[in-house]
NUPA-598859 format. One line per field, with one value per residue (C-alpha): x, y, z; residue in one letter. Coordinates in Angstrom, 2 decimals. Example, Ala and Ser with C-alpha at 12.3 -4.5 7.8 and 13.67 -1.06 7.14 Angstrom:
% residues 2
c1	(12.30, 13.67)
c2	(-4.50, -1.06)
c3	(7.80, 7.14)
code	(A, S)
This chain:
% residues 148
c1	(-15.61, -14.08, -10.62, -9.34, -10.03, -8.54, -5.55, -4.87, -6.04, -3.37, -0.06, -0.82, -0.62, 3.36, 4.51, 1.56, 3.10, 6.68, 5.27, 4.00, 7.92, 9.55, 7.19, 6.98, 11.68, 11.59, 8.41, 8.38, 11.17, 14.18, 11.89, 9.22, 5.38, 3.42, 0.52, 0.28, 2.32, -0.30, -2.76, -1.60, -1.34, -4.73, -6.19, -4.12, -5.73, -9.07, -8.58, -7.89, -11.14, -13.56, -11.54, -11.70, -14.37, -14.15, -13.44, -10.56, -8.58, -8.82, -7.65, -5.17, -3.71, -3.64, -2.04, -5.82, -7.03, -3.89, -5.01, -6.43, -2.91, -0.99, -2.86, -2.37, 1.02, 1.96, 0.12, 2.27, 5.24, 4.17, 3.65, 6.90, 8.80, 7.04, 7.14, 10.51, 12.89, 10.82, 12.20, 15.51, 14.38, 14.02, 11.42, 8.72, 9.31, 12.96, 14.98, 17.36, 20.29, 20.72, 23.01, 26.51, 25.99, 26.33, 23.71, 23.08, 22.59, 20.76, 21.89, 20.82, 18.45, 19.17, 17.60, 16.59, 13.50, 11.19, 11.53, 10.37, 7.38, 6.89, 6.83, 4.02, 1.73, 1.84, 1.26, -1.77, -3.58, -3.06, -4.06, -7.01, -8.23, -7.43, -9.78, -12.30, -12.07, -12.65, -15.72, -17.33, -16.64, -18.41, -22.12, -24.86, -25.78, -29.06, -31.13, -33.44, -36.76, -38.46, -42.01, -43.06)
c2	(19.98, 23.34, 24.04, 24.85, 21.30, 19.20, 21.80, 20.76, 17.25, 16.89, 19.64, 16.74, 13.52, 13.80, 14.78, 11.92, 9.74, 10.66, 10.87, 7.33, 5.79, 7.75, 6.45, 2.94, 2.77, 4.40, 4.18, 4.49, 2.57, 1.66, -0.68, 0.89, 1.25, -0.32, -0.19, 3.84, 4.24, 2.19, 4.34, 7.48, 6.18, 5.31, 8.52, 10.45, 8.36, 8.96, 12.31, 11.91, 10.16, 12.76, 15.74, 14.12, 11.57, 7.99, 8.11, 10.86, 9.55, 6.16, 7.64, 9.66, 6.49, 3.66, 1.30, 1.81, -1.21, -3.56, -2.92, -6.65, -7.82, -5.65, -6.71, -10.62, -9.99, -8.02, -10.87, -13.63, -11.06, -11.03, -14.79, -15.44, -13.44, -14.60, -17.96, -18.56, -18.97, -22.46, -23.68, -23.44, -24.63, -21.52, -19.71, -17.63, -14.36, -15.15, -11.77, -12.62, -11.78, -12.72, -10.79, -10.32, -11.27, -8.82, -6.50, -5.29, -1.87, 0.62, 4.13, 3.95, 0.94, -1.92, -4.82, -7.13, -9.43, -7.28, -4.61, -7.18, -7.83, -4.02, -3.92, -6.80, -5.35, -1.85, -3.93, -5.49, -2.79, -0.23, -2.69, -3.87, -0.30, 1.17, -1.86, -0.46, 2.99, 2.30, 0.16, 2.37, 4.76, 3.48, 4.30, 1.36, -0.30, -0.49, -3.60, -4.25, -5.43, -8.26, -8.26, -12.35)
c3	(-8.07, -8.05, -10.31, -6.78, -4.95, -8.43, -8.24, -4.47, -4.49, -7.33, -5.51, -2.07, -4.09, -4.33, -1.19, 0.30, -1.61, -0.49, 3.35, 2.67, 1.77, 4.45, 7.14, 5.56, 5.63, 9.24, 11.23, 14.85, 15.69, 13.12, 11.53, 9.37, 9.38, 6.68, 7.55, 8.20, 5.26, 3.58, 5.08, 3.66, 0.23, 0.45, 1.51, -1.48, -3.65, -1.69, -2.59, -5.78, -6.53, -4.35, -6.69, -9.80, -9.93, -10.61, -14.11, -14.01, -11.37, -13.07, -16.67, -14.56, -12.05, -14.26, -11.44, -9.31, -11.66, -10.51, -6.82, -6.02, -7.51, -5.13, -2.41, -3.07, -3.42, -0.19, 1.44, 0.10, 0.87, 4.88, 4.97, 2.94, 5.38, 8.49, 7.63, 5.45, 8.81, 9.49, 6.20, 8.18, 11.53, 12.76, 14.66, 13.24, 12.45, 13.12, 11.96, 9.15, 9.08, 12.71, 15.52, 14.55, 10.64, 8.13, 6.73, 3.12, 3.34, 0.42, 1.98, 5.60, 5.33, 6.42, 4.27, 6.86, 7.33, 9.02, 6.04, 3.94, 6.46, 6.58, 2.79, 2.08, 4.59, 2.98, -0.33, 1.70, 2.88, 0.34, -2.18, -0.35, 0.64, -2.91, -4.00, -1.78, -2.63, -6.32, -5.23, -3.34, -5.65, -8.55, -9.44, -8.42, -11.91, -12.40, -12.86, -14.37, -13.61, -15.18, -15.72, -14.97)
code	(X, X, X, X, X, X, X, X, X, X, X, X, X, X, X, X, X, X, X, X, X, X, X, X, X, X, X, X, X, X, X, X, X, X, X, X, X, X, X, X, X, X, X, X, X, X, X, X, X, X, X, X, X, X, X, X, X, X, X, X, X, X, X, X, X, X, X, X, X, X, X, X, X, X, X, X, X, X, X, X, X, X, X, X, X, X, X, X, X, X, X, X, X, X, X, X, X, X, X, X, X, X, X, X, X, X, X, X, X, X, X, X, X, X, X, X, X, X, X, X, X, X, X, X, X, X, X, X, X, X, X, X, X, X, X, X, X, X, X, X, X, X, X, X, X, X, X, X)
């Protein structure tokens, strides 16, 4: 690739990446969007690969190799959360903390169940599309052909 296309693939993986948390703490609604946040991620690093080629966006983004484990984990995340209130007695998907109750706030945010949700399926699909990506991304291996 041209010096120009690494130069610009690497000045958009930033503000991507900061694109990708703002849309993931306030999507549409209050609640965020995981999955387009998880989206976005996954085209920076899309990018990243077409620029710089499999090996150099590897040696560059270490975490690409842990993608699998991020993806496992924002899956347990979204079943934890989903499925944590029946430990209670409560409905699925029941929002913690409930009406009235107070909230833990980090600036703005409120920490409440579905952020958690929001969180594991951006872990989900950014892992399981990163996984992808570096698949698909690789070079067939060539095998070899036995004589019999």
């Amino acid at each position: 690739m041209t010096i120009l296309t690494e130069s610009v693939a690497r000045l958009l993986l930033a503000p991507s990446l900061m694109v990708a948390a703002a849309i993931l703490v306030k999507g549409y609604a209050d609640v965020g969007d995981g999955f387009s946040a998880a989206v976005i991620v996954s085209l920076a690093v899309a990018l990243q690969y077409l620029a710089l080629g499999s090996a150099r966006a590897e040696e560059e983004l270490p975490l690409l190799r842990h993608a699998p484990r991020v993806a496992i984990a924002g899956i347990l995340i979204a079943l934890a959360s989903g499925f944590f209130p029946l430990l209670f007695g409560r409905a699925i998907f029941s929002h913690e903390p409930g009406p009235g109750e107070s909230v833990v706030h980090i600036g703005r945010l409120e920490l409440i169940t579905p952020v958690a949700f929001d969180v594991g399926v951006f872990l989900l699909v950014a892992g399981a599309l990163i996984s992808l990506i570096h698949h698909l991304a690789q070079p067939p291996e060539e095998t070899e052909e036995e004589d019999g």
